[in-house]
Predicted model as a PDB file, atoms N, CA, C, CB and O in Angstrom, pLDDT in the B-factor column:
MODEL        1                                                                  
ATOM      1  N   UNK A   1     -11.169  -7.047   2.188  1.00 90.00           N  
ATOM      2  CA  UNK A   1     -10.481  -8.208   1.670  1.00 90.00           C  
ATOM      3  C   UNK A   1     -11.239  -8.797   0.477  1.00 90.00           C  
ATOM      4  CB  UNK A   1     -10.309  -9.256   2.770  1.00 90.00           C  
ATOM      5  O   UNK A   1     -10.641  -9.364  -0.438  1.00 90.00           O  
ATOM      6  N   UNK A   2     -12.794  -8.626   0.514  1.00 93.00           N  
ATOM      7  CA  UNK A   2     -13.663  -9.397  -0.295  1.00 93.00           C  
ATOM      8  C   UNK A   2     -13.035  -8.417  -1.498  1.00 93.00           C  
ATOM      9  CB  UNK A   2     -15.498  -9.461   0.109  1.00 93.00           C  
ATOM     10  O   UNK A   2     -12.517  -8.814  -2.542  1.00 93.00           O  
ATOM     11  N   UNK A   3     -13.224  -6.990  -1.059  1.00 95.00           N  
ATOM     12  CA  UNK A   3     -12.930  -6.505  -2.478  1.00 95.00           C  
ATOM     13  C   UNK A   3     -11.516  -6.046  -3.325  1.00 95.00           C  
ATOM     14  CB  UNK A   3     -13.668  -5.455  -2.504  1.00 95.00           C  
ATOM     15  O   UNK A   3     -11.265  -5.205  -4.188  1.00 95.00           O  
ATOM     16  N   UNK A   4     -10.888  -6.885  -2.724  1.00 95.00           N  
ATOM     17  CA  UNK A   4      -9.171  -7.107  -3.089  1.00 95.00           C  
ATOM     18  C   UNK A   4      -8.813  -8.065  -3.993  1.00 95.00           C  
ATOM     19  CB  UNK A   4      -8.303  -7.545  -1.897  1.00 95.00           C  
ATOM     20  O   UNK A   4      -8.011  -8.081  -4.927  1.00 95.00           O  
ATOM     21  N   UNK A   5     -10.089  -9.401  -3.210  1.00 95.00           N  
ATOM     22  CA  UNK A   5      -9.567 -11.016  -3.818  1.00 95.00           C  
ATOM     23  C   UNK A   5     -10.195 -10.540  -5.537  1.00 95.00           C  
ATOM     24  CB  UNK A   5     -10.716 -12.937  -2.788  1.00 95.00           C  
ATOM     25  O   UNK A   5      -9.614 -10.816  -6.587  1.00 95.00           O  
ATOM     26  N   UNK A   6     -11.588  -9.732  -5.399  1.00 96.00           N  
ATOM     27  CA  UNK A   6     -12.127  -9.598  -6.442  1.00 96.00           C  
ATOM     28  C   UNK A   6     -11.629  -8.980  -7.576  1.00 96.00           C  
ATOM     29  CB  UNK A   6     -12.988  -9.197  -6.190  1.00 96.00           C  
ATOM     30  O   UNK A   6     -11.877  -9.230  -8.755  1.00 96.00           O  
ATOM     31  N   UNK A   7     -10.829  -8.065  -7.043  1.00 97.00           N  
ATOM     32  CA  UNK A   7     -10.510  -7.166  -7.744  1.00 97.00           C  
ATOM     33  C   UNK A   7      -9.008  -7.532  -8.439  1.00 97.00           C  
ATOM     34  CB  UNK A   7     -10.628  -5.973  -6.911  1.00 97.00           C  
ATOM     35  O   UNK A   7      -8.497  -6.882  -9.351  1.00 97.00           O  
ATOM     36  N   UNK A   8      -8.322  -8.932  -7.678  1.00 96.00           N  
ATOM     37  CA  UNK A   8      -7.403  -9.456  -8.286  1.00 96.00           C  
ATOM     38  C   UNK A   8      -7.926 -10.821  -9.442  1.00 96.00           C  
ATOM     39  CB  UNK A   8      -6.467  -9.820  -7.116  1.00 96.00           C  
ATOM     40  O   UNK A   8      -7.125 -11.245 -10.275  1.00 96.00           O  
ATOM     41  N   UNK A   9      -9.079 -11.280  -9.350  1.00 96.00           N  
ATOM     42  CA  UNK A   9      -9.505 -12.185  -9.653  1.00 96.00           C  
ATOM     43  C   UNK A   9      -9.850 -11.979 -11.066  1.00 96.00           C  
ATOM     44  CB  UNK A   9     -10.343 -12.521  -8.828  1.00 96.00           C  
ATOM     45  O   UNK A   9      -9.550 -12.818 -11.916  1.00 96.00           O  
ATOM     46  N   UNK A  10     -10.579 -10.701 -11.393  1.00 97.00           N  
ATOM     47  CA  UNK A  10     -11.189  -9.959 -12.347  1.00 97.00           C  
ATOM     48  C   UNK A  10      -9.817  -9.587 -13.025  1.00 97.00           C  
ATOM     49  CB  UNK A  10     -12.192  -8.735 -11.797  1.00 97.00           C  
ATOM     50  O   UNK A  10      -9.348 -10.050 -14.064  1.00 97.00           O  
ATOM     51  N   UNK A  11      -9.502  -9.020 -12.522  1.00 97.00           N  
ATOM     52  CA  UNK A  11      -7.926  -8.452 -13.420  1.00 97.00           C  
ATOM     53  C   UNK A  11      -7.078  -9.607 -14.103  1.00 97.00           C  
ATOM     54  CB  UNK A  11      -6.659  -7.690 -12.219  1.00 97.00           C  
ATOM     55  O   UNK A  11      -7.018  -9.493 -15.327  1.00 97.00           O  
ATOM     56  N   UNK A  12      -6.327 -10.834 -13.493  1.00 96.00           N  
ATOM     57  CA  UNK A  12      -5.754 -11.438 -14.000  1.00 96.00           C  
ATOM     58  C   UNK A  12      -6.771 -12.160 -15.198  1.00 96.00           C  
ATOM     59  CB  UNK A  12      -5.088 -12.090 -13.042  1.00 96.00           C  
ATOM     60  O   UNK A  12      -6.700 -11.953 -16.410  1.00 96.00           O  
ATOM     61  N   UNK A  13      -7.543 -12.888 -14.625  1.00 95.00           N  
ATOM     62  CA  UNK A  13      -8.660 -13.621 -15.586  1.00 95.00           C  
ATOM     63  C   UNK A  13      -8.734 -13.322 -16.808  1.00 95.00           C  
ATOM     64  CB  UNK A  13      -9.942 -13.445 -15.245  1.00 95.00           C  
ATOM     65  O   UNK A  13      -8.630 -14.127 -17.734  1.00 95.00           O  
ATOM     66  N   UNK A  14      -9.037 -11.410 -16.962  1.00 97.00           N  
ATOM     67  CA  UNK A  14      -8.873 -10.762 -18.112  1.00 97.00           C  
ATOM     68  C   UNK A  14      -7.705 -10.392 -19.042  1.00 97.00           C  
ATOM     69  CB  UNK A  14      -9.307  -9.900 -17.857  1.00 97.00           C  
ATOM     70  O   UNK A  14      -7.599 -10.099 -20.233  1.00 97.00           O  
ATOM     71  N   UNK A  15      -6.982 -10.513 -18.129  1.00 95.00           N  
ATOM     72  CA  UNK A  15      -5.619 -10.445 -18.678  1.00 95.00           C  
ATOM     73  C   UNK A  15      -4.993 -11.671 -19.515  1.00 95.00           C  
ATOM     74  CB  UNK A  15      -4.758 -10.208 -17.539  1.00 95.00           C  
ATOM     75  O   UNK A  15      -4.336 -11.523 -20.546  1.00 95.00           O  
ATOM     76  N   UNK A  16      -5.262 -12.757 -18.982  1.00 95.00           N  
ATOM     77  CA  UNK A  16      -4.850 -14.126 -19.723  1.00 95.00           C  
ATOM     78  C   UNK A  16      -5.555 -13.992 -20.879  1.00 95.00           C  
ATOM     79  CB  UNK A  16      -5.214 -15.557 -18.989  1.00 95.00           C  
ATOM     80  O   UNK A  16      -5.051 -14.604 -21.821  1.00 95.00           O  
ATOM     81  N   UNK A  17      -6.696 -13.311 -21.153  1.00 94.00           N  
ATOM     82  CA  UNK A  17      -7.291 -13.210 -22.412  1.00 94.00           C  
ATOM     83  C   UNK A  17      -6.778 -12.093 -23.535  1.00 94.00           C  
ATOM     84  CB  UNK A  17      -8.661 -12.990 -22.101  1.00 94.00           C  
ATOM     85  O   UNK A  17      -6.638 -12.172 -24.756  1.00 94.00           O  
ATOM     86  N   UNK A  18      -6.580 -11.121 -22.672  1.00 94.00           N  
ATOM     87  CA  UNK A  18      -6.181  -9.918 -23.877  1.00 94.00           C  
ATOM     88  C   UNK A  18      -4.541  -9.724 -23.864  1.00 94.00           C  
ATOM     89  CB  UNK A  18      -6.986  -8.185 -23.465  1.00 94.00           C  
ATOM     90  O   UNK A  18      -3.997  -9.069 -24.753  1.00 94.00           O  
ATOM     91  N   UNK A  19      -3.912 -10.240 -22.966  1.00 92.00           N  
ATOM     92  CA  UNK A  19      -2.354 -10.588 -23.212  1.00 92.00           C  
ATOM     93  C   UNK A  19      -1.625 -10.687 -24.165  1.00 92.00           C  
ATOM     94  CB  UNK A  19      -2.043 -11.493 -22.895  1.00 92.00           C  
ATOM     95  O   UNK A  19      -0.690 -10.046 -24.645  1.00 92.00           O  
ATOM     96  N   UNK A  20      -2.436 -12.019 -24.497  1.00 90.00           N  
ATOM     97  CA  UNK A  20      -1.534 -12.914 -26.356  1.00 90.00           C  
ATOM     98  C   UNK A  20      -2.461 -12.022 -27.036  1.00 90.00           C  
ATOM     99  CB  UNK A  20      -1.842 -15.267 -27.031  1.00 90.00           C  
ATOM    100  O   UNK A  20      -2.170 -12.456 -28.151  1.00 90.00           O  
ATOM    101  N   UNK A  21      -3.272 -11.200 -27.270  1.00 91.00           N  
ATOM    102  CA  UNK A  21      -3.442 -10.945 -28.290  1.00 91.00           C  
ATOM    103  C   UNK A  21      -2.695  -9.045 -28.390  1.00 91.00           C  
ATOM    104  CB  UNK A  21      -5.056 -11.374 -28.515  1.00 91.00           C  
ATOM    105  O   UNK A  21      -2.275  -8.453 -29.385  1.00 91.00           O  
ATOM    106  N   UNK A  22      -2.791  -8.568 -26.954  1.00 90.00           N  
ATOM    107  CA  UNK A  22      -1.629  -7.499 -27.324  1.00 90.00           C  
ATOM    108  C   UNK A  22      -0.095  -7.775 -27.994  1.00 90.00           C  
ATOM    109  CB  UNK A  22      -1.321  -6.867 -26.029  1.00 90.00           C  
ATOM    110  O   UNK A  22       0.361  -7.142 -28.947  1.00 90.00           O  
ATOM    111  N   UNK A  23       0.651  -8.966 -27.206  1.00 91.00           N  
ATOM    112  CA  UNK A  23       1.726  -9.476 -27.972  1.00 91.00           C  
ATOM    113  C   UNK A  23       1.875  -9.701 -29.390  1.00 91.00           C  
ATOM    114  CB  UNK A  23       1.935 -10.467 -27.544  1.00 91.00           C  
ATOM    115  O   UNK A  23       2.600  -9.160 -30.225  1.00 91.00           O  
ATOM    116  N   UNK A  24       0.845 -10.813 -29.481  1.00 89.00           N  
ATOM    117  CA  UNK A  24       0.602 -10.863 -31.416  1.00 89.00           C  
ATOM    118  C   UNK A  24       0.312  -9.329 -32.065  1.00 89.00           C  
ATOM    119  CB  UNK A  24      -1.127 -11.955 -31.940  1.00 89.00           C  
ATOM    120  O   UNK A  24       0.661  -9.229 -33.241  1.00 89.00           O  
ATOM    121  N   UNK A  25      -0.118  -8.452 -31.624  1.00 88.00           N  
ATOM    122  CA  UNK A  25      -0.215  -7.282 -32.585  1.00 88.00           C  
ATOM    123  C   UNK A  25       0.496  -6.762 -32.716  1.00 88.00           C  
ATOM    124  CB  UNK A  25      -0.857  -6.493 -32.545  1.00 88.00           C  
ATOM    125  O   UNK A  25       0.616  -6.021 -33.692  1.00 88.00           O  
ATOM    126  N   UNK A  26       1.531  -6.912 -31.580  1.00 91.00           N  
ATOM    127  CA  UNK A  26       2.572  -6.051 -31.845  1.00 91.00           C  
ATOM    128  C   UNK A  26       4.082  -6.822 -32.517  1.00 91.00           C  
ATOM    129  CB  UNK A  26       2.803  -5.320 -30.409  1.00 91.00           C  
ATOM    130  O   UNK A  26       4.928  -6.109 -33.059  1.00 91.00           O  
ATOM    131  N   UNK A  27       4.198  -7.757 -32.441  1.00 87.00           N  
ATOM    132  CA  UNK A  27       4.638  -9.238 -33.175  1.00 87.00           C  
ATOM    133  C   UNK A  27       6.263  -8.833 -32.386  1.00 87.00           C  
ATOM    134  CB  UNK A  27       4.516  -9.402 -35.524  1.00 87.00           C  
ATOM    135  O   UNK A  27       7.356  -8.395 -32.745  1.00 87.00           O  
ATOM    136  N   UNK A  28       5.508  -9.359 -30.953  1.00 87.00           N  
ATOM    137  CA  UNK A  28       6.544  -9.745 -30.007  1.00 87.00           C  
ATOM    138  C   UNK A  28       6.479 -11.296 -29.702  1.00 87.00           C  
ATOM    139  CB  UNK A  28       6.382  -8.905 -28.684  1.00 87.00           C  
ATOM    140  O   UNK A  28       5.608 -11.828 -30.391  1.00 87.00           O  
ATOM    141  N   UNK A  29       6.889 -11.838 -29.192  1.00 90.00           N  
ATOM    142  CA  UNK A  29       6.847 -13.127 -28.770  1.00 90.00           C  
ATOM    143  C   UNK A  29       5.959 -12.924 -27.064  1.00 90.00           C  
ATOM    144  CB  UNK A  29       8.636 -13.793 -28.781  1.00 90.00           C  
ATOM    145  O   UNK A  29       6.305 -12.278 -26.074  1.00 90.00           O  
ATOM    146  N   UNK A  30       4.774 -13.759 -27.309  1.00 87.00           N  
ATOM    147  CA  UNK A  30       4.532 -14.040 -25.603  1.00 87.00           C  
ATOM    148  C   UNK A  30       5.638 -14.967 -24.655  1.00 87.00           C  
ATOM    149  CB  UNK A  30       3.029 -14.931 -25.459  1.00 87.00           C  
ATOM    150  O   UNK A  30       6.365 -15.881 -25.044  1.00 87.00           O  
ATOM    151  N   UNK A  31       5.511 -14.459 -23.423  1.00 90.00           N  
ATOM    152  CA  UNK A  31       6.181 -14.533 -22.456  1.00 90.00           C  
ATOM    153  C   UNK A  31       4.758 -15.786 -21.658  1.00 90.00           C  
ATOM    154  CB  UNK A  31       6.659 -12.784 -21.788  1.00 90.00           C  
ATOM    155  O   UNK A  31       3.789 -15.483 -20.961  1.00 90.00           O  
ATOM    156  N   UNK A  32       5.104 -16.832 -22.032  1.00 93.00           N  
ATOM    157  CA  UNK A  32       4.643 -18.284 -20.993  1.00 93.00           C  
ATOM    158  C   UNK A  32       4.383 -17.810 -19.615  1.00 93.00           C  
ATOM    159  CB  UNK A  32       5.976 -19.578 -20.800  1.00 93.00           C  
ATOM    160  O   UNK A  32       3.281 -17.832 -19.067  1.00 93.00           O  
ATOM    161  N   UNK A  33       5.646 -17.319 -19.031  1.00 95.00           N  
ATOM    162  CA  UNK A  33       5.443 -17.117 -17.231  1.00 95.00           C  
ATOM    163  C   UNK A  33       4.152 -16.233 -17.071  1.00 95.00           C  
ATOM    164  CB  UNK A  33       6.933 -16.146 -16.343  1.00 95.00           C  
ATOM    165  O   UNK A  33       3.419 -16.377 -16.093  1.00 95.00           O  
ATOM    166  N   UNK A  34       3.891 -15.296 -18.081  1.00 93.00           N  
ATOM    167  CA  UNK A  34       3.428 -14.082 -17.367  1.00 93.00           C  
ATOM    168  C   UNK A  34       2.124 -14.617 -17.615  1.00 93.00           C  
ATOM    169  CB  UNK A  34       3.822 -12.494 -17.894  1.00 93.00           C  
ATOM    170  O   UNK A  34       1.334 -14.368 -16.705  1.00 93.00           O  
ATOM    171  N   UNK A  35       1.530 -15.462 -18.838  1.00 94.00           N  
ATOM    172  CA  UNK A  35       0.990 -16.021 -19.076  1.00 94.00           C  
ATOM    173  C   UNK A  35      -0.049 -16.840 -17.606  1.00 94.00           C  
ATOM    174  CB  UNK A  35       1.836 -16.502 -19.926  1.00 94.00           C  
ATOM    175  O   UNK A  35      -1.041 -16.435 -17.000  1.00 94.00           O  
ATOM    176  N   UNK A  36       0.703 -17.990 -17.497  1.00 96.00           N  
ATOM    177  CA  UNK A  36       0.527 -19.097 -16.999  1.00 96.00           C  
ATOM    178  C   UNK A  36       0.173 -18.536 -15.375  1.00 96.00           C  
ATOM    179  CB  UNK A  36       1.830 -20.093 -17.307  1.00 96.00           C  
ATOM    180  O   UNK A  36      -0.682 -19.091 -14.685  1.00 96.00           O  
ATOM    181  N   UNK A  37       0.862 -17.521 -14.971  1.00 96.00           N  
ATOM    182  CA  UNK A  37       1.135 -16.902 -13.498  1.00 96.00           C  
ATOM    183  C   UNK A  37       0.088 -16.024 -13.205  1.00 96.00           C  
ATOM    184  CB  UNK A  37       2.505 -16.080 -13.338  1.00 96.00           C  
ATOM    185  O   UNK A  37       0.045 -15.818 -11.992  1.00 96.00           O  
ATOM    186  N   UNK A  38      -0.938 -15.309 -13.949  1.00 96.00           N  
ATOM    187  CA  UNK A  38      -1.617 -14.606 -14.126  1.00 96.00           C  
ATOM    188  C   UNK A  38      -3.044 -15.769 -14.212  1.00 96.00           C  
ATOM    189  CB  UNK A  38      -1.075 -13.690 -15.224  1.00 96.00           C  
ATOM    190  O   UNK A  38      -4.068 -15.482 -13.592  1.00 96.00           O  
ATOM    191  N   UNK A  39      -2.996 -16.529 -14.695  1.00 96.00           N  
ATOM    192  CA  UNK A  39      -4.077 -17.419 -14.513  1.00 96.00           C  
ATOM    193  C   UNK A  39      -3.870 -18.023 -13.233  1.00 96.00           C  
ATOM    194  CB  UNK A  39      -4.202 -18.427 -15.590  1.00 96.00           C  
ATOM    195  O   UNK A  39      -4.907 -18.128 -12.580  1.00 96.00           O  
ATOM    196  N   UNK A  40      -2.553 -18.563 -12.540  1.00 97.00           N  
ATOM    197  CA  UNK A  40      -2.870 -19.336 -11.978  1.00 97.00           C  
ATOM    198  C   UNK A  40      -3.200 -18.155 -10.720  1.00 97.00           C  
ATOM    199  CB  UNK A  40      -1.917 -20.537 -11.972  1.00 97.00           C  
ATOM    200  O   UNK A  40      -3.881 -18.590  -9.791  1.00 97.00           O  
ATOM    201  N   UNK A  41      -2.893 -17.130 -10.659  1.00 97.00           N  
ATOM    202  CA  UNK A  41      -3.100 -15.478  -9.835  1.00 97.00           C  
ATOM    203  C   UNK A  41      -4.920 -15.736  -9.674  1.00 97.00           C  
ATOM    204  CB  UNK A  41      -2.513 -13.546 -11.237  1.00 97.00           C  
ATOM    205  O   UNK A  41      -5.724 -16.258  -8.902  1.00 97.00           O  
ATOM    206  N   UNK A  42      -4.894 -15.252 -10.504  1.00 97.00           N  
ATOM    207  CA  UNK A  42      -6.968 -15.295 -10.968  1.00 97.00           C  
ATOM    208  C   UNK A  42      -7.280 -16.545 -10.419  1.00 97.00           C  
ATOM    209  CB  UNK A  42      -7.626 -15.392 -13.031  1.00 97.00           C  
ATOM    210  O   UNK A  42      -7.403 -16.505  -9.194  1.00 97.00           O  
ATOM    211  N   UNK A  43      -7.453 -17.685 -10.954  1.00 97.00           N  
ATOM    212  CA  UNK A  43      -7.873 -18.638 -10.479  1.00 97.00           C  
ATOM    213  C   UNK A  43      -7.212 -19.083  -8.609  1.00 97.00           C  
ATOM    214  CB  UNK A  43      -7.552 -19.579 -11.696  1.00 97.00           C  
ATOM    215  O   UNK A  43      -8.169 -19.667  -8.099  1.00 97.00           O  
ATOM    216  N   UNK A  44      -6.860 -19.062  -8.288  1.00 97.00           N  
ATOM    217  CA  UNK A  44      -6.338 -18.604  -7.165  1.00 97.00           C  
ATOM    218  C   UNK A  44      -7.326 -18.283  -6.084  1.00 97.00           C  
ATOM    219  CB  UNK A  44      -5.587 -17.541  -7.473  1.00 97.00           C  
ATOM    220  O   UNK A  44      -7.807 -18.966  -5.179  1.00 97.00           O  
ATOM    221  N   UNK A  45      -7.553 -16.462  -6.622  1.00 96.00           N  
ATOM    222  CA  UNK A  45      -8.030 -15.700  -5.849  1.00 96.00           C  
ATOM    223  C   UNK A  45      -9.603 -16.214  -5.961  1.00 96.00           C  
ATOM    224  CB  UNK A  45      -7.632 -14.251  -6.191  1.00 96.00           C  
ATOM    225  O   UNK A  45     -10.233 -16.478  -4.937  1.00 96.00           O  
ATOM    226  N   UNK A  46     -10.067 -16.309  -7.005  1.00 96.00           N  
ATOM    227  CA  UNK A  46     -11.533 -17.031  -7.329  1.00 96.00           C  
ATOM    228  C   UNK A  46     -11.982 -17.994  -6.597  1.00 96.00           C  
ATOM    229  CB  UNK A  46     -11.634 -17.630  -8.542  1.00 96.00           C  
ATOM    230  O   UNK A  46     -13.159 -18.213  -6.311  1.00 96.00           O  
ATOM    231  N   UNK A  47     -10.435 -18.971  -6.077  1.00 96.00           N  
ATOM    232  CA  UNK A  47     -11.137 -20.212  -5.308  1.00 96.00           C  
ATOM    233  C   UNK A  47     -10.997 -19.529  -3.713  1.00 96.00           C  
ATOM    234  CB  UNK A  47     -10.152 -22.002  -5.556  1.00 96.00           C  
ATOM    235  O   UNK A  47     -11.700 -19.817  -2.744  1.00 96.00           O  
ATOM    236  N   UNK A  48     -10.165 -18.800  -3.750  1.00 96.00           N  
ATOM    237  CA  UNK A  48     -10.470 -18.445  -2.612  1.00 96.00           C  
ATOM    238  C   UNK A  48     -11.738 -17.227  -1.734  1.00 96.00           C  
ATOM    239  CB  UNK A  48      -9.331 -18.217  -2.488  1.00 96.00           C  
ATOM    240  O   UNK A  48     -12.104 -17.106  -0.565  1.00 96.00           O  
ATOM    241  N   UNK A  49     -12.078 -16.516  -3.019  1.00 95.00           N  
ATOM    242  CA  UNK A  49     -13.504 -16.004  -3.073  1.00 95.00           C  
ATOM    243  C   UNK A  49     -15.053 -17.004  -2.592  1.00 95.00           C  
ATOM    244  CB  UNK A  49     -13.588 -15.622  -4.658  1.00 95.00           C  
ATOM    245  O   UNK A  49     -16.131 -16.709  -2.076  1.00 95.00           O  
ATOM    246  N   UNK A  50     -14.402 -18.314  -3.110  1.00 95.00           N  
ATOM    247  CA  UNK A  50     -15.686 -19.512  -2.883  1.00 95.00           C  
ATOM    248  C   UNK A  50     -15.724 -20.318  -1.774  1.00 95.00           C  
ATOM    249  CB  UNK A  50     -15.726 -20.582  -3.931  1.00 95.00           C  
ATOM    250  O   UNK A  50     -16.590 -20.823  -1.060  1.00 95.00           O  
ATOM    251  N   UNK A  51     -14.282 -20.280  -1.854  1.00 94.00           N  
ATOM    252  CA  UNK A  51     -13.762 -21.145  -0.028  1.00 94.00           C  
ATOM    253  C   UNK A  51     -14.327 -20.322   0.880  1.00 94.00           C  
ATOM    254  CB  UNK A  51     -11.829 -21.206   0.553  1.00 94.00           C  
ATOM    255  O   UNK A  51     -15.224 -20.845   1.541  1.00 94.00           O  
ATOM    256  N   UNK A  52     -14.072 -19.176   1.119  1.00 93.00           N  
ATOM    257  CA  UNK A  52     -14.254 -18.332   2.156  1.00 93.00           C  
ATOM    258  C   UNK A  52     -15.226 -17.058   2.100  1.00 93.00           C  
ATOM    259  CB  UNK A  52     -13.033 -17.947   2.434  1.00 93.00           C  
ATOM    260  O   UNK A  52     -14.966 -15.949   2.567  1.00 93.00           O  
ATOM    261  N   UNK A  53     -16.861 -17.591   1.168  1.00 91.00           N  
ATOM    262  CA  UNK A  53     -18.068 -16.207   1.044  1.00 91.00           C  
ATOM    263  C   UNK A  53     -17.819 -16.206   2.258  1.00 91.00           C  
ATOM    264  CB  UNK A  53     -19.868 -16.256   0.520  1.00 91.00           C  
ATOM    265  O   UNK A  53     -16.802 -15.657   2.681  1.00 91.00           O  
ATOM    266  N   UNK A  54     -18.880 -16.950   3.232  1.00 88.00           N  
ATOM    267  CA  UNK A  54     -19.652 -16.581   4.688  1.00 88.00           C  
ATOM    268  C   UNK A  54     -18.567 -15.660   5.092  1.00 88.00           C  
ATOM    269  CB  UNK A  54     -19.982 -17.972   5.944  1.00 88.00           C  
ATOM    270  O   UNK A  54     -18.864 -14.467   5.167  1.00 88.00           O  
ATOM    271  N   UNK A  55     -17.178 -16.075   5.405  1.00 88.00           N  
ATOM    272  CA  UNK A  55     -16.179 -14.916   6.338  1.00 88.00           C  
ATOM    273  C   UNK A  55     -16.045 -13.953   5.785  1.00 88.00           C  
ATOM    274  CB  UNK A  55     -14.787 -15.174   6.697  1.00 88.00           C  
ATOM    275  O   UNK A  55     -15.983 -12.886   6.395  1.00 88.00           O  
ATOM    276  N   UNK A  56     -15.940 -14.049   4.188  1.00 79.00           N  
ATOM    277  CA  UNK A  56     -15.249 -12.562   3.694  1.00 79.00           C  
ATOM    278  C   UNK A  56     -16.759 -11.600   4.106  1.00 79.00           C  
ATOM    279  CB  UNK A  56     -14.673 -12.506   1.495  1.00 79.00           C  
ATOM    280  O   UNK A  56     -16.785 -10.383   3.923  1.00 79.00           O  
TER     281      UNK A  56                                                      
ENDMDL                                                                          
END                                                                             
């Protein structure tokens, strides 16, 4: 489980970063949802990485 939350945590996080800038190169319009949903994905899983070390 530890290495699920992580492995979703890491992925979205990075993704909110290199997202808009795949869109802009390709001179599409970003998509907000996928945006916004992907952070709130990552951040998410992150708090729940901190809530729950000792169990995981």
């Amino acid at each position: 489980m530890k290495w699920l939350l992580t492995l979703i945590a890491v992925n979205c996080l990075i993704s909110v970063v290199i997202y808009p800038m795949m869109t802009l190169g390709v001179d599409k319009p970003m998509n907000w949802l996928v945006e916004v949903g992907s952070l709130v994905l990552g951040v998410g899983a992150f708090y729940l990485l901190i809530r729950y070390r000792k169990e995981l």
